[in-house]
PAKE-48456 format. One record per residue (C-alpha): residue number from 0; x, y, z negated; residue in three letters. Coordinates in steps of 0.1 Angstrom, whole numbers. Layout:
% PAKE-48456
(NUM; (X; Y; Z); ALA) ...
% end
This chain:
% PAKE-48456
(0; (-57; 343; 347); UNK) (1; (-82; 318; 334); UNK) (2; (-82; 322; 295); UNK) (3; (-94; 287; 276); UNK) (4; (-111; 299; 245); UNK) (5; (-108; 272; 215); UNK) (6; (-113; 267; 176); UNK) (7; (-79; 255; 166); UNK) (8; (-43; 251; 185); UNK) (9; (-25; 226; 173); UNK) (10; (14; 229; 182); UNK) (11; (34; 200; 177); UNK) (12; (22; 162; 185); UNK) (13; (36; 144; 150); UNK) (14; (17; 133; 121); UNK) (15; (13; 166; 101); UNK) (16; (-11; 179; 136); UNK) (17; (-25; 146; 137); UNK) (18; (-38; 144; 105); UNK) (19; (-56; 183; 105); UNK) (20; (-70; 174; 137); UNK) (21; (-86; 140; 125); UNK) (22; (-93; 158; 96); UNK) (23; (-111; 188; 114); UNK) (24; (-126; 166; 141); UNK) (25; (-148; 147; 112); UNK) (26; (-157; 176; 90); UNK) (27; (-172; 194; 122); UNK) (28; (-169; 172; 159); UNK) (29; (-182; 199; 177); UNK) (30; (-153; 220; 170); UNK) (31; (-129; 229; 202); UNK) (32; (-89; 213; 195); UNK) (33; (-61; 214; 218); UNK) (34; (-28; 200; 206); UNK) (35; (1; 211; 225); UNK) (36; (33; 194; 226); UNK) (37; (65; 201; 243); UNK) (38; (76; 160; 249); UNK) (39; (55; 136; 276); UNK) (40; (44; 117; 241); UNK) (41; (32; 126; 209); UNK) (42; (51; 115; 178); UNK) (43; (86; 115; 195); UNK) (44; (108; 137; 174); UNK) (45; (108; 140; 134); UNK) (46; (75; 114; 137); UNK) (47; (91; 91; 155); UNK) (48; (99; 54; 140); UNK) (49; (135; 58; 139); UNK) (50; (133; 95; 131); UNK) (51; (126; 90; 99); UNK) (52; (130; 67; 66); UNK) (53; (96; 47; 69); UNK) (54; (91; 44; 36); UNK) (55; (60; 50; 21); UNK) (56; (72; 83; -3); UNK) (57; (55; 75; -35); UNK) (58; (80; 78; -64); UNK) (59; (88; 45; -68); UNK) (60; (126; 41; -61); UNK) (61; (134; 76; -50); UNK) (62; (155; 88; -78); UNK) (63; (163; 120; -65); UNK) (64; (126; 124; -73); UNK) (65; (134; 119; -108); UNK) (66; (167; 143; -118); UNK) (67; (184; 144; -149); UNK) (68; (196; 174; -164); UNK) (69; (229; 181; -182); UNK) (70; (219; 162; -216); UNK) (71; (208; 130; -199); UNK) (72; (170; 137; -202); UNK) (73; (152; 125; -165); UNK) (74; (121; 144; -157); UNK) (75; (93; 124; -139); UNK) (76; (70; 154; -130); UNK) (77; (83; 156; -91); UNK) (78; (74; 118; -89); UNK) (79; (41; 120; -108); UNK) (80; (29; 145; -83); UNK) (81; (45; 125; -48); UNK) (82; (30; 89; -62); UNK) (83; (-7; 111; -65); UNK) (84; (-4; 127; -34); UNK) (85; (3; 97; -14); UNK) (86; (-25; 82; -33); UNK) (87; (-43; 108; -9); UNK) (88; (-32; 97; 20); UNK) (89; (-34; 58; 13); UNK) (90; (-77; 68; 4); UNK) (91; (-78; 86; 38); UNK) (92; (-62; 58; 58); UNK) (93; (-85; 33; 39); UNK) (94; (-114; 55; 54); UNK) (95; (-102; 53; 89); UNK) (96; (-94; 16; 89); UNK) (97; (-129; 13; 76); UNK) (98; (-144; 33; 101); UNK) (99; (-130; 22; 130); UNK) (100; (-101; 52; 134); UNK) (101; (-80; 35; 127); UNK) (102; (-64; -1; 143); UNK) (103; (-62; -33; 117); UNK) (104; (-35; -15; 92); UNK) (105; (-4; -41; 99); UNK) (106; (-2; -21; 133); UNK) (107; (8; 9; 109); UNK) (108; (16; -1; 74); UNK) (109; (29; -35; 55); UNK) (110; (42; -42; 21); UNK) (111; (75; -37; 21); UNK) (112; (88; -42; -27); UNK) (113; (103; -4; -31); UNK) (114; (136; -12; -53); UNK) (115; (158; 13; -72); UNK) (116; (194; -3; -76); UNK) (117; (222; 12; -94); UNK) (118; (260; -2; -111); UNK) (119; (274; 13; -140); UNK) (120; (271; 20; -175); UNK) (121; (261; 55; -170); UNK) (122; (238; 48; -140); UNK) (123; (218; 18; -161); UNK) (124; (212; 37; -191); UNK) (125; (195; 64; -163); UNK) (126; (173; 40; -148); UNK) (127; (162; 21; -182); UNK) (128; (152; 59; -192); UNK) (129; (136; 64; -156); UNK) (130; (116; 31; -160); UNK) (131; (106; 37; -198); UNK) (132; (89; 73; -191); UNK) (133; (75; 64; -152); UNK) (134; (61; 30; -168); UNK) (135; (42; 49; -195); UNK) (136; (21; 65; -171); UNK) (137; (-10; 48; -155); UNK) (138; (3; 56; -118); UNK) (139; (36; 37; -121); UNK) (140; (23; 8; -149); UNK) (141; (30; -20; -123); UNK) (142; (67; -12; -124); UNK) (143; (94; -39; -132); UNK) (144; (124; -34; -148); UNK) (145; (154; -61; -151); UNK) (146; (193; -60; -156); UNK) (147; (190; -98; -147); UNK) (148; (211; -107; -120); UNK) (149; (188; -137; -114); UNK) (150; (159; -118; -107); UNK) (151; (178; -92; -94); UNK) (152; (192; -120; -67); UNK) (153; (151; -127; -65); UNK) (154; (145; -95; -55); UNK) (155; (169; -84; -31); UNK) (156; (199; -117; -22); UNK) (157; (215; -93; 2); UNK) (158; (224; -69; -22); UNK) (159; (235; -95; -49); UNK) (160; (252; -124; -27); UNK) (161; (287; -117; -31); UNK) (162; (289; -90; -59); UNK) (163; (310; -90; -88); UNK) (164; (294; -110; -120); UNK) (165; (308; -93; -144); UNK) (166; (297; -60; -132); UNK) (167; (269; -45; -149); UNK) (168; (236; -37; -124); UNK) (169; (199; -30; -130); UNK) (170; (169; -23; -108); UNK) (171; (134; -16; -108); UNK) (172; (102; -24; -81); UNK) (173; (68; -22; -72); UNK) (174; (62; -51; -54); UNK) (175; (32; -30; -33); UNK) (176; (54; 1; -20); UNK) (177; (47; 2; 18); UNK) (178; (64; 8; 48); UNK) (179; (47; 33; 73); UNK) (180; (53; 37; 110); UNK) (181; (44; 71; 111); UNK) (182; (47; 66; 150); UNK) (183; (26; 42; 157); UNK) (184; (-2; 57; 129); UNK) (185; (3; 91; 146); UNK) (186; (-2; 77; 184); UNK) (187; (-34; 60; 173); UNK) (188; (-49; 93; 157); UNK) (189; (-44; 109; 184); UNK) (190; (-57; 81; 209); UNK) (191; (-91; 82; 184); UNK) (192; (-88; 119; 193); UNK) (193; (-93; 118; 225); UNK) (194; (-121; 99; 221); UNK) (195; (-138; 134; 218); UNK) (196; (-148; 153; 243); UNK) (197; (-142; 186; 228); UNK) (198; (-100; 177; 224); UNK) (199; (-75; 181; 247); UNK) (200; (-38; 173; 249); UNK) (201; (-14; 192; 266); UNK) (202; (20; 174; 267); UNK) (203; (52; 190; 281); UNK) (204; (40; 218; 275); UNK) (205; (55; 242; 252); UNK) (206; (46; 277; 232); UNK) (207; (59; 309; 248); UNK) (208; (43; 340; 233); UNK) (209; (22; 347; 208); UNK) (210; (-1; 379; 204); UNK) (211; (-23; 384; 173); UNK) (212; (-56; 403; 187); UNK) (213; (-77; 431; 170); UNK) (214; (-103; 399; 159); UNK) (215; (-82; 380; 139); UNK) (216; (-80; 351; 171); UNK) (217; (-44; 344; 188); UNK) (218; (-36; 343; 224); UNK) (219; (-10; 318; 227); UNK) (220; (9; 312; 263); UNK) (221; (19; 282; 273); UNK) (222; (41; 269; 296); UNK) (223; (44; 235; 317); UNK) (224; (82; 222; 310); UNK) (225; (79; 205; 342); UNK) (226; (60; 233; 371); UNK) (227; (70; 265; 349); UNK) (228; (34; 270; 354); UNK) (229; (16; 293; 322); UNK) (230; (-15; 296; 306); UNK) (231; (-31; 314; 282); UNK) (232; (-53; 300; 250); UNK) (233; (-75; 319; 230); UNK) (234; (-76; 299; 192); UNK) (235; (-94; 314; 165); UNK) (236; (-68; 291; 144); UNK) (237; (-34; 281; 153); UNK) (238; (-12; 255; 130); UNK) (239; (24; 252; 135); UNK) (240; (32; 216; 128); UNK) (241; (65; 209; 155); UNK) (242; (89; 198; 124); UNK) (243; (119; 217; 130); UNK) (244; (104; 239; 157); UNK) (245; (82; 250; 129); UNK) (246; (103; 279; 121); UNK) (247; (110; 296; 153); UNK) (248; (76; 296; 164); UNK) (249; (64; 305; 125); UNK) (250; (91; 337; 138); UNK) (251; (76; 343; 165); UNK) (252; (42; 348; 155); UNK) (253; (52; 381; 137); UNK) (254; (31; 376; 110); UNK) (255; (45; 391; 74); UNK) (256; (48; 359; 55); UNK) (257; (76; 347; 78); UNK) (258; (99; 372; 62); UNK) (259; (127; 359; 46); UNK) (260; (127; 321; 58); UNK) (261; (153; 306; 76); UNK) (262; (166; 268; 83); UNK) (263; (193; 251; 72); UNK) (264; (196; 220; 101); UNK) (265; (208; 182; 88); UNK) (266; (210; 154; 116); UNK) (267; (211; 116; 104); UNK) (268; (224; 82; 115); UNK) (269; (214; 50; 112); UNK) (270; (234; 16; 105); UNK) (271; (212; -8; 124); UNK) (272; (211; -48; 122); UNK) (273; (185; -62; 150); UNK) (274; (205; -100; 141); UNK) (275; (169; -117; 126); UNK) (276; (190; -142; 108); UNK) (277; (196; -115; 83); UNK) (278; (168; -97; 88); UNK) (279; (146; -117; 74); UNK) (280; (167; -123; 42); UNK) (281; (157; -93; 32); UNK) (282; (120; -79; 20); UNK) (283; (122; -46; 2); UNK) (284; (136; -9; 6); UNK) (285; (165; -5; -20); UNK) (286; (173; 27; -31); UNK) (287; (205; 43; -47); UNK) (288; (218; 75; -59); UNK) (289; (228; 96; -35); UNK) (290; (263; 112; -39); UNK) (291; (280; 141; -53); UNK) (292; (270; 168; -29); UNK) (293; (247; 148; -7); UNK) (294; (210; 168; 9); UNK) (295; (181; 143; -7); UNK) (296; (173; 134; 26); UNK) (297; (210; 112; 25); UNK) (298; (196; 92; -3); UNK) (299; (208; 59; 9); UNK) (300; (186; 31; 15); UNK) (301; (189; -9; 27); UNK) (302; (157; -7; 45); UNK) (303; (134; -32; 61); UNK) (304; (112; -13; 88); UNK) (305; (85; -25; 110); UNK) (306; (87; -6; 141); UNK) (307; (64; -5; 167); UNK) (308; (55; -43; 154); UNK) (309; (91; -57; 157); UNK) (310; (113; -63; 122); UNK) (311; (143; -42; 112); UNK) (312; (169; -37; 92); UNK) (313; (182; 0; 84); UNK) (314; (212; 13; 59); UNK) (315; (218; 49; 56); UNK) (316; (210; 74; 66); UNK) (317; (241; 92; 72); UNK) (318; (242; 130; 73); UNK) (319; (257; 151; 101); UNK) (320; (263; 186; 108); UNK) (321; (242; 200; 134); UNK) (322; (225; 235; 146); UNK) (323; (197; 220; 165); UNK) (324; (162; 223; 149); UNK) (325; (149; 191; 166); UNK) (326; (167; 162; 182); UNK) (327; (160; 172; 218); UNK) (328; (167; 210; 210); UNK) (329; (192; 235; 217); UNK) (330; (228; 243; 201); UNK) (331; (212; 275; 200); UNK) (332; (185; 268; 174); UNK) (333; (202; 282; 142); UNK) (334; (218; 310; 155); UNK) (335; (182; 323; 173); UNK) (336; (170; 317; 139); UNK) (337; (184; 348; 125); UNK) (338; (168; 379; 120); UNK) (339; (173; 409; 99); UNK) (340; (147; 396; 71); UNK) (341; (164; 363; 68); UNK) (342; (201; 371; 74); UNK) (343; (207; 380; 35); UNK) (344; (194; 350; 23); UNK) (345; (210; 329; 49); UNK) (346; (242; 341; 45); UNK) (347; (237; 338; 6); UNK) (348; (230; 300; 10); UNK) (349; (257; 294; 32); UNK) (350; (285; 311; 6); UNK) (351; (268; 290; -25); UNK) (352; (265; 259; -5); UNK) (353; (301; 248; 8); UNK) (354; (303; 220; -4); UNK) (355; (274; 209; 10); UNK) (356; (284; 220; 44); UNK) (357; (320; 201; 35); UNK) (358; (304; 169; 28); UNK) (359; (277; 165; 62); UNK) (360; (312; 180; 80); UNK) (361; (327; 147; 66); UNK) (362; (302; 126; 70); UNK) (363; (301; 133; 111); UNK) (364; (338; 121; 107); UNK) (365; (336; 92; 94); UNK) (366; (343; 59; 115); UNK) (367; (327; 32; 116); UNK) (368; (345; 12; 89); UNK) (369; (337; 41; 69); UNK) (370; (304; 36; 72); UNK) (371; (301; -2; 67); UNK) (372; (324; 6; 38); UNK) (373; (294; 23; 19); UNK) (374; (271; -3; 33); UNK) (375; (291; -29; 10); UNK) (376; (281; -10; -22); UNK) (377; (244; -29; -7); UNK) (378; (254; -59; 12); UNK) (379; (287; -69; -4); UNK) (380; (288; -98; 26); UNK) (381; (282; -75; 58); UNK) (382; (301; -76; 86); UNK) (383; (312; -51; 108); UNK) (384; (302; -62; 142); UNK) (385; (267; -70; 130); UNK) (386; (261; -35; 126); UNK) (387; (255; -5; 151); UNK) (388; (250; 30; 148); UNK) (389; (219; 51; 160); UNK) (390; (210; 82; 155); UNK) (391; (180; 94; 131); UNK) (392; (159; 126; 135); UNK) (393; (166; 164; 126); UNK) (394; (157; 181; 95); UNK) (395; (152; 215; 91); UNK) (396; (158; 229; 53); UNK) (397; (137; 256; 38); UNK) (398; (159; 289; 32); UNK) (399; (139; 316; 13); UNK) (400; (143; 345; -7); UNK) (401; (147; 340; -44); UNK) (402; (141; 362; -73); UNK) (403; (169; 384; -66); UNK) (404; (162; 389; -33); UNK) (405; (190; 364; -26); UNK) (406; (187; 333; -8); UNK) (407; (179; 296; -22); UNK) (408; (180; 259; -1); UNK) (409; (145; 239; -5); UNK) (410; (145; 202; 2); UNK) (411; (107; 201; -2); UNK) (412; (81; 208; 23); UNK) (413; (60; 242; 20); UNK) (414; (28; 258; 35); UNK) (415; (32; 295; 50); UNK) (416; (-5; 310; 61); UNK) (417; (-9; 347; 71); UNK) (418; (-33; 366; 48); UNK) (419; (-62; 361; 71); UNK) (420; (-61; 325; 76); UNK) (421; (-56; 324; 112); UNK) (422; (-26; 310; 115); UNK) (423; (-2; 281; 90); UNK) (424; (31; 263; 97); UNK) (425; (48; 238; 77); UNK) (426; (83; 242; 67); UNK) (427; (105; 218; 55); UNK) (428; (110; 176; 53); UNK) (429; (111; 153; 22); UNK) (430; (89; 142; 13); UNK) (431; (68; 150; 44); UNK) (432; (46; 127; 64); UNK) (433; (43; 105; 34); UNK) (434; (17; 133; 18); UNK) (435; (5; 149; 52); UNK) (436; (-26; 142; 39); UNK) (437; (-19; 165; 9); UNK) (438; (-4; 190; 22); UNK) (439; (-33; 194; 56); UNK) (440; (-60; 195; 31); UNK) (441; (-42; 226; 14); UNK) (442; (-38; 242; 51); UNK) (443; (-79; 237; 50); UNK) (444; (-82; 251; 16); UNK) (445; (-63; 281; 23); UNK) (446; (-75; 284; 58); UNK) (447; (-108; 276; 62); UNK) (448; (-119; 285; 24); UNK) (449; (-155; 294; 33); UNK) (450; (-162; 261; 51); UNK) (451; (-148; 239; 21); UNK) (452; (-169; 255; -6); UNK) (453; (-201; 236; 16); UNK) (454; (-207; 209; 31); UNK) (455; (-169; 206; 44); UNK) (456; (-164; 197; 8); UNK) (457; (-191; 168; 6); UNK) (458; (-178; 152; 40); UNK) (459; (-139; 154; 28); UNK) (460; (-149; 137; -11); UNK) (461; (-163; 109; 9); UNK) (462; (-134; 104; 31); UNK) (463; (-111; 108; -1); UNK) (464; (-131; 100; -28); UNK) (465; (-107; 116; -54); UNK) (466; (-108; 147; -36); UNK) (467; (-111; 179; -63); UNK) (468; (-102; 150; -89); UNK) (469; (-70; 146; -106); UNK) (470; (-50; 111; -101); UNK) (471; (-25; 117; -128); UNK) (472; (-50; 122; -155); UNK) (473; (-76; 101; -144); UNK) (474; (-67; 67; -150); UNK) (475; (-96; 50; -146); UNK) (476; (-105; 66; -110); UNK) (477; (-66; 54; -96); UNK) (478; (-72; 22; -109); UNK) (479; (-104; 22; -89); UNK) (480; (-88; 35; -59); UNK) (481; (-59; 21; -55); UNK) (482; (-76; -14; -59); UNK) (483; (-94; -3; -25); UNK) (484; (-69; 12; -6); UNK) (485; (-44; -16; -18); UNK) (486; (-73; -44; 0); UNK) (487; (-84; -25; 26); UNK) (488; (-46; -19; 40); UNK) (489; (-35; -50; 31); UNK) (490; (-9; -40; 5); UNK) (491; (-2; -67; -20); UNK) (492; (-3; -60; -58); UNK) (493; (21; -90; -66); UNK) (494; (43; -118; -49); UNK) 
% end
């Protein structure tokens, strides 16, 4: 059998691959990448448009980013560190647009106002505080703040058309927050890609054995999905980047910093309105609290999307029960997940988090009236019938040990790299291709240290020119920045 010897495997065609392998290719373009994925096209699952919330994760109307603890006190540190890290990936797009590897950035990203909206007494005084502190702070000084309904009716007329006067609202935006088709960014890294001669793609093709050799390299089989037909690949690095496949294969591999993890599966919907006559009434992602019980990922949202160029409008997304790891898996999924190392904490998460499982039980339940029902809380004048359901993407949840040996449910995304650096998979969702950027350039830090102390290091601060820098100190280098990536990318500071 024919063995093709390469420097890094990629498995997994989304945006977190993407990104290390546009990364890789222009720190060293002679180095050998093939990017394996088990769909005929790349960024068709979790990267996907529809798949996932579009929104340009940056702290600005997230509030589950921004919790507040039993005596009313909101911490912004989660939101400080999101807003810096998409910094990082804004600066690297910037340099791709600039340099031609990227198309003209409306193909990707637009301006899309990111709004937090909340009713209530209790809820107001939370977002006055949440404004106050995030406002302080050089990273999140352009942020408005108004319990007008006037200017709230400015802002977003769909949400306040038809609501109560007398009932007491407040909201905040950035009038720059983006909206990212991951999709279409992801499809044109890896057209740019291919460009090189050194990368191949491999799609429908899928992982089916791994075996870590005396060297430190992996030999990885792989399997056609539609001739059955196998070969084998020799990487001297292999990243795990399939979203909710992640973890399986991350099993798989054997290595000792897999113990312990398992997955906690969440499927979405969507309430979609394609009617343009109220589309284009509204201009802005609005974000609310999520309820009692809810994942973060169910933090709902009236969402405007650009999607593969055409306008949309999005409300949800609405949780659901599932045991599939990715949206064309198996029923399977969870249940091969478990293994002796994991099946402590896994069965310790699932006895502290009932009413979890309760609530994305009710939420599958729900009709359809249901649904629109919390749409009104939004869009007081929807209607029913100019609204249809579709289904989102799957999330897998981190489940890891915690101190006690017990288990504990992340909603974040974490890095997991065998001790020698020859292998890394990426766990998790929220807030996830938002910072891929981020969280690729720690995959190179942990995994190719040696390269990044040199001339790696040189190459990467001139791609991201607040590389080994530190945004949420450094107020005069973001206001630098963001000046240029805002231009380049066409994000507007103001109305």
């Amino acid at each position: 059998m024919t063995i093709q010897k390469v420097d890094v495997l990629l498995v997994g065609g989304g945006v977190m691959s993407a990104t290390l392998g546009t990364l890789l290719t222009r720190l060293d373009p002679s180095l050998k990448i093939t990017m394996v994925e088990r769909l005929d096209h790349v960024a068709h699952e979790s990267t996907d448009g529809w798949n996932n919330a579009g929104t340009g994760h940056a702290g600005y109307c997230e509030l589950n980013y921004t919790p507040e603890d039993a005596q009313g006190n909101v911490s912004i540190d989660r939101a400080l560190t999101i807003n810096a890290n998409f910094e990082i990936s804004l600066q690297f797009w910037t340099h791709l647009v600039e340099t031609g590897g990227l198309p003209e950035p409306s193909r990707f990203i637009n301006t899309t106002p990111h709004l937090s909206f909340v009713w209530g007494e209790a809820n107001v005084a939370f977002l006055r505080q949440r404004y106050e502190k995030l406002s302080a702070h050089h990273l999140f000084k352009d942020m408005e703040y108004s319990e007008d309904p006037a200017v709230l009716r400015e802002w977003m007329p769909l949400v306040m058309n038809g609501r109560d006067p007398a009932e007491k609202v407040a909201a905040t935006r950035v009038a720059y927050g983006a909206d990212v088709d991951f999709g279409s960014l992801t499809r044109n890294m890896v057209a740019r890609l291919q460009d090189n001669p050194h990368f191949s793609l491999l799609l429908n093709h899928e992982v089916d054995d791994f075996d870590h050799a005396d060297d430190g390299s992996w030999f990885i089989e792989v399997e056609d999905r539609n001739s059955g037909d196998k070969q084998t690949i020799n990487a001297r690095f292999v990243f795990l980047g399939a979203g909710g496949g992640a973890l399986p294969l991350l099993q798989a591999s054997g290595i000792d910093e897999a113990n312990g993890y398992g997955g906690f599966p969440v499927s979405g919907q969507w309430l979609v309105c394609k009617d343009q006559s109220i589309v284009s009434q509204h201009h802005a992602k609005v974000y609310g609290k999520a309820a009692i019980g809810a994942p973060p990922m169910s933090v709902p949202h009236l969402d405007t999307r650009i999607i593969n160029g055409e306008p949309a409008l999005l409300f949800g997304p609405y949780a659901g029960f599932t045991t599939k790891f990715l949206k064309a898996g198996s029923k399977l999924d969870l249940l091969k997940s478990v293994s002796i190392s994991n099946l402590i904490p896994m069965m310790s998460v699932g006895i502290n988090n009932m009413d979890l499982t309760k609530y994305l039980i009710g939420e599958v339940m729900q009709s359809h009236a249901d649904r629109v029902a919390t749409l009104r809380h939004y869009f007081p004048d929807c209607k029913d019938t100019d609204w249809t359901l579709a289904e989102a993407g799957q999330r897998v949840q981190i489940i890891k040990k915690d101190a006690q040996g017990r288990g504990k449910l992340e909603f974040g995304t974490e890095l997991v790299a065998s001790k020698d650096g020859s292998l890394a998979a990426l766990l998790g969702a929220s807030p996830g291709a938002s910072v891929a950027v981020q969280a690729m350039i720690e995959v190179l830090e942990r995994c190719f240290a040696d390269r990044m102390q040199g001339e790696w290091k040189t190459r990467l601060q001139g791609m991201i020119p607040s590389y080994g820098q530190n945004l949420k100190t450094d107020a005069g280098l973001l206001l630098s920045i963001r000046e240029r990536t805002l231009s380049t990318l066409g994000l507007k500071k103001s109305d």
